[in-house]
N, CA, C, O and CB atoms as a CASP TS submission, in Angstrom:
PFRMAT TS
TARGET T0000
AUTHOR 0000-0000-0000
METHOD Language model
MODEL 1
PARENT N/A
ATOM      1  N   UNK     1       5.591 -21.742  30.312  1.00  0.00           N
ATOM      2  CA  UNK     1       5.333 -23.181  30.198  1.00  0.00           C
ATOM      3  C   UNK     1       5.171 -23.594  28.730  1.00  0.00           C
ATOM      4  O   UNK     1       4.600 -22.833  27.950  1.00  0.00           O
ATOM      5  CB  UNK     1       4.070 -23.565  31.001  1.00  0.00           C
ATOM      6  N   UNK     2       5.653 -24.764  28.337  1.00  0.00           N
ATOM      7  CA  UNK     2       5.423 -25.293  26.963  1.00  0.00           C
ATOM      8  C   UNK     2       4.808 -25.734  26.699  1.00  0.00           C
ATOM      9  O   UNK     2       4.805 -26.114  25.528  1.00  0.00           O
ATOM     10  CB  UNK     2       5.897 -25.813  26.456  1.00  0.00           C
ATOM     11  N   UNK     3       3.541 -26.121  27.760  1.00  0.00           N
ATOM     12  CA  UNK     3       2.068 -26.647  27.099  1.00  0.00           C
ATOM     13  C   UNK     3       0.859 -25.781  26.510  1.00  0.00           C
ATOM     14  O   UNK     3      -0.105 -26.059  25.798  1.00  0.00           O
ATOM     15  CB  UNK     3       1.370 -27.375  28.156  1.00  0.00           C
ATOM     16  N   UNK     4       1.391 -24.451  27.197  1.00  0.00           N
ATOM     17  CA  UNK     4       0.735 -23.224  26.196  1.00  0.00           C
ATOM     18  C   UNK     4       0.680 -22.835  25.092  1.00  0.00           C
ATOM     19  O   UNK     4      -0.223 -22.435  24.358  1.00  0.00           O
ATOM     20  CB  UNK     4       0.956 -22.347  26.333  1.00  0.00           C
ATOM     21  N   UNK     5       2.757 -23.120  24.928  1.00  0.00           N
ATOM     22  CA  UNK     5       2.331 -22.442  23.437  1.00  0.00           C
ATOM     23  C   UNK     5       1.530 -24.320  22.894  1.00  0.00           C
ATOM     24  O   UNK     5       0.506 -24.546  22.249  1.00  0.00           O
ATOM     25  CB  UNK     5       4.367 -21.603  22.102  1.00  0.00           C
ATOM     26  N   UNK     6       2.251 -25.020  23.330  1.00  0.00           N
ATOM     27  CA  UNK     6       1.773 -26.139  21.898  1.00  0.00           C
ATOM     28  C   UNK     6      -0.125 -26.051  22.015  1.00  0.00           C
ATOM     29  O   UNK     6      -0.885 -26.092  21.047  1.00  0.00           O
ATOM     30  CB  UNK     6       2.530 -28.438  22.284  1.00  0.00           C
ATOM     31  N   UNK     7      -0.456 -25.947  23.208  1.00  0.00           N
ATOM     32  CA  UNK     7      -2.159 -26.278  22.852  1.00  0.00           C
ATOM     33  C   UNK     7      -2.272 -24.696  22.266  1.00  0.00           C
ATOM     34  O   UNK     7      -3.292 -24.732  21.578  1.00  0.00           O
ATOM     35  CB  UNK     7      -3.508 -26.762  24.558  1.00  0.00           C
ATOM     36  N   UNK     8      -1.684 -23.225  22.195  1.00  0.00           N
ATOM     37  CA  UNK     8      -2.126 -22.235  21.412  1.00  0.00           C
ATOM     38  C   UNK     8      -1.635 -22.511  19.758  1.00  0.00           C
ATOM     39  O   UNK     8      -2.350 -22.053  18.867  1.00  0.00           O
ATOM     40  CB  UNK     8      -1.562 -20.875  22.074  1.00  0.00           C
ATOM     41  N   UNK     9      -0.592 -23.153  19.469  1.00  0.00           N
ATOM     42  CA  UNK     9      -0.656 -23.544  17.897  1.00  0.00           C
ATOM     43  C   UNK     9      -1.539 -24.350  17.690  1.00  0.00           C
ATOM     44  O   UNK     9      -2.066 -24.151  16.595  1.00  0.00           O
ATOM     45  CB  UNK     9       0.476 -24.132  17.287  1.00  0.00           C
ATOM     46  N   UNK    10      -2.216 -25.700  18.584  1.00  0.00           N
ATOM     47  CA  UNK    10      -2.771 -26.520  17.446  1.00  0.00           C
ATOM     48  C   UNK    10      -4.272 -25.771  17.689  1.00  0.00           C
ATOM     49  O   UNK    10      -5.098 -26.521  17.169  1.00  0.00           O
ATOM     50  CB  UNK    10      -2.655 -28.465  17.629  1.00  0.00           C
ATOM     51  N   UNK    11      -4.692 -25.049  18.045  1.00  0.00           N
ATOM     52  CA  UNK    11      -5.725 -24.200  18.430  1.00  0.00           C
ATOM     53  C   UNK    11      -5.816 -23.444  17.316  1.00  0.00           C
ATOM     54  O   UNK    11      -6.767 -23.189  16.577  1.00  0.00           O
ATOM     55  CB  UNK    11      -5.542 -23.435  19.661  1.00  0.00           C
ATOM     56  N   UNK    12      -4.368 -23.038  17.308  1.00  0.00           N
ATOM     57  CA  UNK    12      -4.578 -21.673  15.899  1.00  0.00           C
ATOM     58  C   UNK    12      -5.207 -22.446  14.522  1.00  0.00           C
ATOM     59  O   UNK    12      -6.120 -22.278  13.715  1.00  0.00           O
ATOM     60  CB  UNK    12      -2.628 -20.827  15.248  1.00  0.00           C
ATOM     61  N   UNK    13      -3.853 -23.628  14.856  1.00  0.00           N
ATOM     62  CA  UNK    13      -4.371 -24.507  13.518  1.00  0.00           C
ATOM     63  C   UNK    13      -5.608 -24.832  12.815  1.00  0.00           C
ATOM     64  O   UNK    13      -6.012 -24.746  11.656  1.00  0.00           O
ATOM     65  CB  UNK    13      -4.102 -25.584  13.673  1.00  0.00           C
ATOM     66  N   UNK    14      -6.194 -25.352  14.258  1.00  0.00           N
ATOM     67  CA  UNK    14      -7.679 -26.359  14.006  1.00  0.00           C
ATOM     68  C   UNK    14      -8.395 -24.787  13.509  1.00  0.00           C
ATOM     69  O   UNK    14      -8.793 -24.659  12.351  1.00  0.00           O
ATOM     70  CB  UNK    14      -8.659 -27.457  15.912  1.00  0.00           C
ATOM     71  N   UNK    15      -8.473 -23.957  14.236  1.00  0.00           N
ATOM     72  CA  UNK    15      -9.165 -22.460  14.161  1.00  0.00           C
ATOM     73  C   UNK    15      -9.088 -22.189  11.990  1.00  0.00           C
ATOM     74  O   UNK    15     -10.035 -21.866  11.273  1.00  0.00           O
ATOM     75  CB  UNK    15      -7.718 -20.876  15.468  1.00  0.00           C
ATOM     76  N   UNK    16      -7.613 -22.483  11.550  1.00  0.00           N
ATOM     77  CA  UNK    16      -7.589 -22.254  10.626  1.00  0.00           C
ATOM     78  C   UNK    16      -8.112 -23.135   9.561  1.00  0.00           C
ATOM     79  O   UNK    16      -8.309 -22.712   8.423  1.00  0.00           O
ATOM     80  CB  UNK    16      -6.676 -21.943  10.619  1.00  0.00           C
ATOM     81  N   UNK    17      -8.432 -24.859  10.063  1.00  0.00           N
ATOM     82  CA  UNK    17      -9.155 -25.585   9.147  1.00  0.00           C
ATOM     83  C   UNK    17     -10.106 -25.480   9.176  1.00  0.00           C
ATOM     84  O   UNK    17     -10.758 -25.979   8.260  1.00  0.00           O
ATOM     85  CB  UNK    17      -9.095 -26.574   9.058  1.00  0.00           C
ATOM     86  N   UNK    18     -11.025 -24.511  10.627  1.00  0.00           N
ATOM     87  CA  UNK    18     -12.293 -24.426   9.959  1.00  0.00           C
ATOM     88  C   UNK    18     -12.285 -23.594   9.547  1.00  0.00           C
ATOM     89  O   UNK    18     -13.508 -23.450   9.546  1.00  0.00           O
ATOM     90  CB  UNK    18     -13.321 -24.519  10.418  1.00  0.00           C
ATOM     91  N   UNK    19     -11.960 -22.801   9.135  1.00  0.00           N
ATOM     92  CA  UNK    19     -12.344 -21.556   8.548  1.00  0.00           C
ATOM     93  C   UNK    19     -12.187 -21.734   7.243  1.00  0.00           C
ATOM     94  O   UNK    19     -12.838 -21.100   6.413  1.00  0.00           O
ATOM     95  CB  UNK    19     -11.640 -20.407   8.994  1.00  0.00           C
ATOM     96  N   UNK    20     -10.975 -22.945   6.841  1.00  0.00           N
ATOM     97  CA  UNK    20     -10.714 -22.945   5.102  1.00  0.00           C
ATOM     98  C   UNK    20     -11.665 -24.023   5.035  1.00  0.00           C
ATOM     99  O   UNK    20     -12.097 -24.050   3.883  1.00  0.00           O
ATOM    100  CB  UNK    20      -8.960 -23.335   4.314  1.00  0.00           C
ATOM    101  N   UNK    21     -12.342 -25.185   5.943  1.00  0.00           N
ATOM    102  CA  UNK    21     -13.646 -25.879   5.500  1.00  0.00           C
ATOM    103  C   UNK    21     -14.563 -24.749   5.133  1.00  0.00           C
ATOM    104  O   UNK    21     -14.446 -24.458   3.943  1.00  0.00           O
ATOM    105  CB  UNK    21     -14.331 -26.843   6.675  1.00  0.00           C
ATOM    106  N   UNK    22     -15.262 -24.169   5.652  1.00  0.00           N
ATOM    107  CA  UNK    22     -16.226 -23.336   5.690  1.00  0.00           C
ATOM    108  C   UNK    22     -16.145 -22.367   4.557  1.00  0.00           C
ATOM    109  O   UNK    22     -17.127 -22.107   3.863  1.00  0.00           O
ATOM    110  CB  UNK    22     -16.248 -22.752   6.908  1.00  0.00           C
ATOM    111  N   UNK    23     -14.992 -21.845   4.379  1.00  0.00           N
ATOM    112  CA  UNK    23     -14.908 -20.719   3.204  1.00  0.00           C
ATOM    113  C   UNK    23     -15.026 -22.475   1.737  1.00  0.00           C
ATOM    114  O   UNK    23     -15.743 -22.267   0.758  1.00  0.00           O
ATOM    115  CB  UNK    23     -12.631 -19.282   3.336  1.00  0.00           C
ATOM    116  N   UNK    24     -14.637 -23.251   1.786  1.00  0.00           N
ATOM    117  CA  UNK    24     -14.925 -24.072   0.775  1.00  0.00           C
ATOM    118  C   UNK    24     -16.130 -24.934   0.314  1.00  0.00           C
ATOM    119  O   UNK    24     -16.454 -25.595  -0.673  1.00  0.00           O
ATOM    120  CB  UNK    24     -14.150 -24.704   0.882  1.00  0.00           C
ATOM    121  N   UNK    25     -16.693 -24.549   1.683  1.00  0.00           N
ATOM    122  CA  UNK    25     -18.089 -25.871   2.063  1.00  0.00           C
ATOM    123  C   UNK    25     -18.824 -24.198   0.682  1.00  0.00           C
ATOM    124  O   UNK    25     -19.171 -24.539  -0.448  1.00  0.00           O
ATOM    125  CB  UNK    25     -19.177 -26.240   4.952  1.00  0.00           C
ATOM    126  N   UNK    26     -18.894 -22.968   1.006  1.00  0.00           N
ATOM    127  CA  UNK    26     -19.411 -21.932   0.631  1.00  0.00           C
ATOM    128  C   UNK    26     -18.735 -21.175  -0.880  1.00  0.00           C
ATOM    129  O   UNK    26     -19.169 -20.121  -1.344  1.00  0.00           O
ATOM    130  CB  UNK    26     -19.324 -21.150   1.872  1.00  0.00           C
ATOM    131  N   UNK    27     -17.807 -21.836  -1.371  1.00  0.00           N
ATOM    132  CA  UNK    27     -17.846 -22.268  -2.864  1.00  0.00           C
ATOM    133  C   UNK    27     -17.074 -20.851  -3.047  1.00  0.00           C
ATOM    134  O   UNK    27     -17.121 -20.080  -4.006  1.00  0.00           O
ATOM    135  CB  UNK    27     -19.565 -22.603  -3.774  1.00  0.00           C
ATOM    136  N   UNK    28     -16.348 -20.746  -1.832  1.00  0.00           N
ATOM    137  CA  UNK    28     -15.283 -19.516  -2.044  1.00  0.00           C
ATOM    138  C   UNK    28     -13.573 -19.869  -3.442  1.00  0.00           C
ATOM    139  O   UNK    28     -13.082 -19.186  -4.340  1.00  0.00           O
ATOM    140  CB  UNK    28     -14.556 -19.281   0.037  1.00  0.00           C
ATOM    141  N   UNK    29     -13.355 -20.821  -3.047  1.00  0.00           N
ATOM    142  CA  UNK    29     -12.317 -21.322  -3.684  1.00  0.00           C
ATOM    143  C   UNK    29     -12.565 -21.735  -5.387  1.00  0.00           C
ATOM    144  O   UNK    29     -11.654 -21.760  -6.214  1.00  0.00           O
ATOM    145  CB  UNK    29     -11.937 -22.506  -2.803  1.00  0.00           C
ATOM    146  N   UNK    30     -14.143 -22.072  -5.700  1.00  0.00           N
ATOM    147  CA  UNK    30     -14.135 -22.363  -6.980  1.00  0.00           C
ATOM    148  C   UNK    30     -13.988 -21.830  -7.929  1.00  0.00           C
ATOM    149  O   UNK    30     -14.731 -20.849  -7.935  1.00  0.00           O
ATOM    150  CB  UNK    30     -14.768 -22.711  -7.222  1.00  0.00           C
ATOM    151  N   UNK    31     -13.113 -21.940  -9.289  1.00  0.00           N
ATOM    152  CA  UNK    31     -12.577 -20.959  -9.961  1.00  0.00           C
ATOM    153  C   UNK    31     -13.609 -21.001 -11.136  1.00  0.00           C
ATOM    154  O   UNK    31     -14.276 -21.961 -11.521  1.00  0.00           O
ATOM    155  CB  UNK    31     -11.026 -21.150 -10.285  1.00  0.00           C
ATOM    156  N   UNK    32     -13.566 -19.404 -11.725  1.00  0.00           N
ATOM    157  CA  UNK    32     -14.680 -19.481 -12.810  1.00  0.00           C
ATOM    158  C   UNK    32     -13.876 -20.063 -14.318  1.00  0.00           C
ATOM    159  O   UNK    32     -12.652 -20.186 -14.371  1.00  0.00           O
ATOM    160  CB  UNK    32     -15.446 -17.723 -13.024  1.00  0.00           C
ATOM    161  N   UNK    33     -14.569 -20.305 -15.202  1.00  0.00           N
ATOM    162  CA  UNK    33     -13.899 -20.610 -16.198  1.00  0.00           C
ATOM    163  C   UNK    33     -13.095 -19.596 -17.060  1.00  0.00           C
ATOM    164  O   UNK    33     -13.163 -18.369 -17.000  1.00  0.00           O
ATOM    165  CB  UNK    33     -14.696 -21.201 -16.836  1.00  0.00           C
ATOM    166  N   UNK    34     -12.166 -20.511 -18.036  1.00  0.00           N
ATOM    167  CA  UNK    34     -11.493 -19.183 -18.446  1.00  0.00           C
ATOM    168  C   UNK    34     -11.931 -18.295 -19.453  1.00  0.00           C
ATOM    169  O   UNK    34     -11.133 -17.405 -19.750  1.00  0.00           O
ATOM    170  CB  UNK    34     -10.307 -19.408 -18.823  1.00  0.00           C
ATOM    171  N   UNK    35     -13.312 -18.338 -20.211  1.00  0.00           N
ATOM    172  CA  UNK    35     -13.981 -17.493 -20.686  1.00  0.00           C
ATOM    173  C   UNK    35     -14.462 -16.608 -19.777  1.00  0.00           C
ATOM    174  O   UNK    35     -14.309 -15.402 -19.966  1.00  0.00           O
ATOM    175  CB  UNK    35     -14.795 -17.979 -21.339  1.00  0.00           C
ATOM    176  N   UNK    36     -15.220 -17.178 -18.471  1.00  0.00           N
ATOM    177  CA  UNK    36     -15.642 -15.449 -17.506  1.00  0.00           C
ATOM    178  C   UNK    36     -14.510 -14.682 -17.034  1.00  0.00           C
ATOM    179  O   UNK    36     -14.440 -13.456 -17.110  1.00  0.00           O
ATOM    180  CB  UNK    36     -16.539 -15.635 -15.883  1.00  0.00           C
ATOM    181  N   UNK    37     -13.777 -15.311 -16.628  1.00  0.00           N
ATOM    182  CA  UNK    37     -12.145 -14.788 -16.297  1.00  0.00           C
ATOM    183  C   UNK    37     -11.833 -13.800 -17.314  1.00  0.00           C
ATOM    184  O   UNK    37     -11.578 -12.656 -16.937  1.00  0.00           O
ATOM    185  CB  UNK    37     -10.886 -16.053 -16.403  1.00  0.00           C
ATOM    186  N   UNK    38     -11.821 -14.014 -18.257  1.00  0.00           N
ATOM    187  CA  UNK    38     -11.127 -13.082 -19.532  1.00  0.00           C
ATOM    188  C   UNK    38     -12.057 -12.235 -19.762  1.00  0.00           C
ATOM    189  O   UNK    38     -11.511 -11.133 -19.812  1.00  0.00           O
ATOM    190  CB  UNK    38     -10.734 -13.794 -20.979  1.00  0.00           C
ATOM    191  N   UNK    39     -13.488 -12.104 -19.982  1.00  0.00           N
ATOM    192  CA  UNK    39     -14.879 -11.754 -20.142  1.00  0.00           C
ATOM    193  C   UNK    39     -14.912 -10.208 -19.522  1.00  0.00           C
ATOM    194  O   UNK    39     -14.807  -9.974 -18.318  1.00  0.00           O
ATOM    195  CB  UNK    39     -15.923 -12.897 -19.321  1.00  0.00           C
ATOM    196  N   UNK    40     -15.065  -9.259 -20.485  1.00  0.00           N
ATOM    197  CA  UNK    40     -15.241  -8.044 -19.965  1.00  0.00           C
ATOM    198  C   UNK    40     -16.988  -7.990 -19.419  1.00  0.00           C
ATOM    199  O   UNK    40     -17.938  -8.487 -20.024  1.00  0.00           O
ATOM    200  CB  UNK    40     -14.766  -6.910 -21.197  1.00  0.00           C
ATOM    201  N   UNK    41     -17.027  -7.275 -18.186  1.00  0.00           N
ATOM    202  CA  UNK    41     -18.054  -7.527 -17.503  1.00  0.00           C
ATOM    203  C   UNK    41     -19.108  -5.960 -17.854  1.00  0.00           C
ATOM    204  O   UNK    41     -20.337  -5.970 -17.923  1.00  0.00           O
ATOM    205  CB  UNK    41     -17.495  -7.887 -15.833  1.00  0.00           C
ATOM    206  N   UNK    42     -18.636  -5.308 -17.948  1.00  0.00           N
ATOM    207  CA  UNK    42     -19.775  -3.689 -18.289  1.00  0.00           C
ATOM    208  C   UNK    42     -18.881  -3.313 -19.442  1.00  0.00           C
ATOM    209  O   UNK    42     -19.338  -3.406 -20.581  1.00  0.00           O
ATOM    210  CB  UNK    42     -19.894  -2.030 -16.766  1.00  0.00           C
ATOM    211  N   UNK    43     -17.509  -2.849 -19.227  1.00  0.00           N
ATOM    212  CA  UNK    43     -16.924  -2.330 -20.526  1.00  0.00           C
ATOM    213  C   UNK    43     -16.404  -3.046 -21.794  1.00  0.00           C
ATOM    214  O   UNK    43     -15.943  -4.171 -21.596  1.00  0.00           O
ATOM    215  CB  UNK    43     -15.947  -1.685 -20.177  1.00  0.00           C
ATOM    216  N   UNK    44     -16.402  -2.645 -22.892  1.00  0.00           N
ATOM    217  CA  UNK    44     -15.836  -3.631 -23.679  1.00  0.00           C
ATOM    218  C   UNK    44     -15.315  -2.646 -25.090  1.00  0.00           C
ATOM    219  O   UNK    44     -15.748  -1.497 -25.179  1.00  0.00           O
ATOM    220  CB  UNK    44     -17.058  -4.950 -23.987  1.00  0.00           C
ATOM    221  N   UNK    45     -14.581  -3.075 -25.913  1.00  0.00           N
ATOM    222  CA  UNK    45     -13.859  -2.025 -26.794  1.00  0.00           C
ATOM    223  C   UNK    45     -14.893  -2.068 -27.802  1.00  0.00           C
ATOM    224  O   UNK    45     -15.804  -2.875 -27.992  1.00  0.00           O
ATOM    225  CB  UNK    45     -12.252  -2.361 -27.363  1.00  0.00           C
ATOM    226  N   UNK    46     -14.483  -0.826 -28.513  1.00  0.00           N
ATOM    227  CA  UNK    46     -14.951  -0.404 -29.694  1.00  0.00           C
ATOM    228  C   UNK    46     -13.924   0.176 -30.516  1.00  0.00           C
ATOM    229  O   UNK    46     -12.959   0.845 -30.149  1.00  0.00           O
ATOM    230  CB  UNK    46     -15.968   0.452 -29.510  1.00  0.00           C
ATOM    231  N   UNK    47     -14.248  -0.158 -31.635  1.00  0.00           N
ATOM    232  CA  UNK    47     -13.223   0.138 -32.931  1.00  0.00           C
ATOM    233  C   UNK    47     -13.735   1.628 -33.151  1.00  0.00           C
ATOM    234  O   UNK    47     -14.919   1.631 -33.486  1.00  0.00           O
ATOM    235  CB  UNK    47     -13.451  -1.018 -34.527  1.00  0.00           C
ATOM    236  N   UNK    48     -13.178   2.880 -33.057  1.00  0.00           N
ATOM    237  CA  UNK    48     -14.000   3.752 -34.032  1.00  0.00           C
ATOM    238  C   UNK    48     -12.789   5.111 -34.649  1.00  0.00           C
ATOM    239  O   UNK    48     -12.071   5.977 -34.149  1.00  0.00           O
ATOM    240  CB  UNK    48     -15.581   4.497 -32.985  1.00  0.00           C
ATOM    241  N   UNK    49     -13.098   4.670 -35.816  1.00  0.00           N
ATOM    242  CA  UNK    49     -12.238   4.937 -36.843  1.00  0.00           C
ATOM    243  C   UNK    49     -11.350   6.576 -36.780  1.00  0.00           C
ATOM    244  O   UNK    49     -12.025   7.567 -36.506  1.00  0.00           O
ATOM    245  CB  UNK    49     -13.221   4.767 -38.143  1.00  0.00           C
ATOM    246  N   UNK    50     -10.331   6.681 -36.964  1.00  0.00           N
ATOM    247  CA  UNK    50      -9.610   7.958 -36.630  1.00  0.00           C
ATOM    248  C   UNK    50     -10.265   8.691 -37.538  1.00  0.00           C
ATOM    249  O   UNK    50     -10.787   8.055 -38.454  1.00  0.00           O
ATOM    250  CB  UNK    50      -8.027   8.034 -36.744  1.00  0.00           C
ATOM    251  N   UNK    51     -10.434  10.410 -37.535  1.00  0.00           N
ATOM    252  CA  UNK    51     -10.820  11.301 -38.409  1.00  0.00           C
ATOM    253  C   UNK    51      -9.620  11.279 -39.949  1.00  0.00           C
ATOM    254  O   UNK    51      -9.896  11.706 -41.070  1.00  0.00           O
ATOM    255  CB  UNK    51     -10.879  12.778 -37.455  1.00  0.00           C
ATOM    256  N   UNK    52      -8.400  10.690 -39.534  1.00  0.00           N
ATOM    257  CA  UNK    52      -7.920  10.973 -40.994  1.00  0.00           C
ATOM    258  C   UNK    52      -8.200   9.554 -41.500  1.00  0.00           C
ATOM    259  O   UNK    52      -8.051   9.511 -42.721  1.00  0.00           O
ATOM    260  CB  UNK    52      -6.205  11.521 -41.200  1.00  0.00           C
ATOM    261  N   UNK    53      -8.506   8.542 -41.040  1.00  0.00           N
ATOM    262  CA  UNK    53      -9.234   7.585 -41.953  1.00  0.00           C
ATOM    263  C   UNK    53     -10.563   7.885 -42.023  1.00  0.00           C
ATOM    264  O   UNK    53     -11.165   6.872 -42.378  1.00  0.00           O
ATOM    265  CB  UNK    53      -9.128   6.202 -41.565  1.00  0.00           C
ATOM    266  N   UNK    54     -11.375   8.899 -41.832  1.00  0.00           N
ATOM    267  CA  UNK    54     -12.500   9.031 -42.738  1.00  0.00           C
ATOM    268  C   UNK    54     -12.028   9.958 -43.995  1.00  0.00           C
ATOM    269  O   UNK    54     -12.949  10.286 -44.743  1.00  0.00           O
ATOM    270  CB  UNK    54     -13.786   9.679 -41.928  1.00  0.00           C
ATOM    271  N   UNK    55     -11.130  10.281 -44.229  1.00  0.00           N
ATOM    272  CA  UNK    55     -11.020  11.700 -44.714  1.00  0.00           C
ATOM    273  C   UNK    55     -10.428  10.383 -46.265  1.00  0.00           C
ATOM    274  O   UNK    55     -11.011  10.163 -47.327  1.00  0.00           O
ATOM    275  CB  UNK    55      -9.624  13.287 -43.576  1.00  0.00           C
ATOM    276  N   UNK    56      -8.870   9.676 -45.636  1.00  0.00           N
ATOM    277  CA  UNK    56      -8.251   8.539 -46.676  1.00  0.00           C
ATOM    278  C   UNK    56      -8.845   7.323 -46.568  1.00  0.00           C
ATOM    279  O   UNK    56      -8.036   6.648 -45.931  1.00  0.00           O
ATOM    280  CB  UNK    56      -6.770   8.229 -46.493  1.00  0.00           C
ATOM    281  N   UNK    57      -9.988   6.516 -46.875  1.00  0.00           N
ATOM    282  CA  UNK    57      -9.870   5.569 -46.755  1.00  0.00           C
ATOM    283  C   UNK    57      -8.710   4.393 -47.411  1.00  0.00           C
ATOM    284  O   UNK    57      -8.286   4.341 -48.566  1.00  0.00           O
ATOM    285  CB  UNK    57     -10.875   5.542 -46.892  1.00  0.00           C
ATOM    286  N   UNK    58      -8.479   3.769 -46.598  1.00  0.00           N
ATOM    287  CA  UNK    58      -7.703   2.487 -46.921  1.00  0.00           C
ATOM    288  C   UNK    58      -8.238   2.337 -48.445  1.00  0.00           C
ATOM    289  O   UNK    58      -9.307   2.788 -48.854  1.00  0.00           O
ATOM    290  CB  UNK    58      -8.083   1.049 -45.813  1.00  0.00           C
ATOM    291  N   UNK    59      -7.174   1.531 -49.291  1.00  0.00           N
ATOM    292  CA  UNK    59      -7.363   0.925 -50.683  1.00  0.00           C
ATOM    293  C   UNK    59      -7.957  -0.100 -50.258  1.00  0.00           C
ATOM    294  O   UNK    59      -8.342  -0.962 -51.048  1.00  0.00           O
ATOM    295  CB  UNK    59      -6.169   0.607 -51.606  1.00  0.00           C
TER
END
């Protein structure tokens, strides 16, 4: 019958707007800025100098 599938799509549908209300009402979608984005969070570099530049330093 074709009233199944149509009331099982708009079912799926509605099923899927709440779920993207709810994941948005809960601040899932908000994007961080682009400093935390880029922002190393525990690791971060360090410069440390090769053994034959301690040996030559640069002029």
């Amino acid at each position: 019958p074709l009233w199944i599938i149509i009331v099982a799509v708009v079912g799926g549908l509605l099923l899927l707007v709440l779920l993207i209300l709810c994941l948005w009402k809960c601040g899932f979608f908000t994007r961080k800025s682009k400093k935390e984005k880029y922002e190393a969070r525990y690791y971060q570099a360090k410069k440390v100098p090769k053994a034959s530049e301690k040996k030559y330093p640069a002029p």
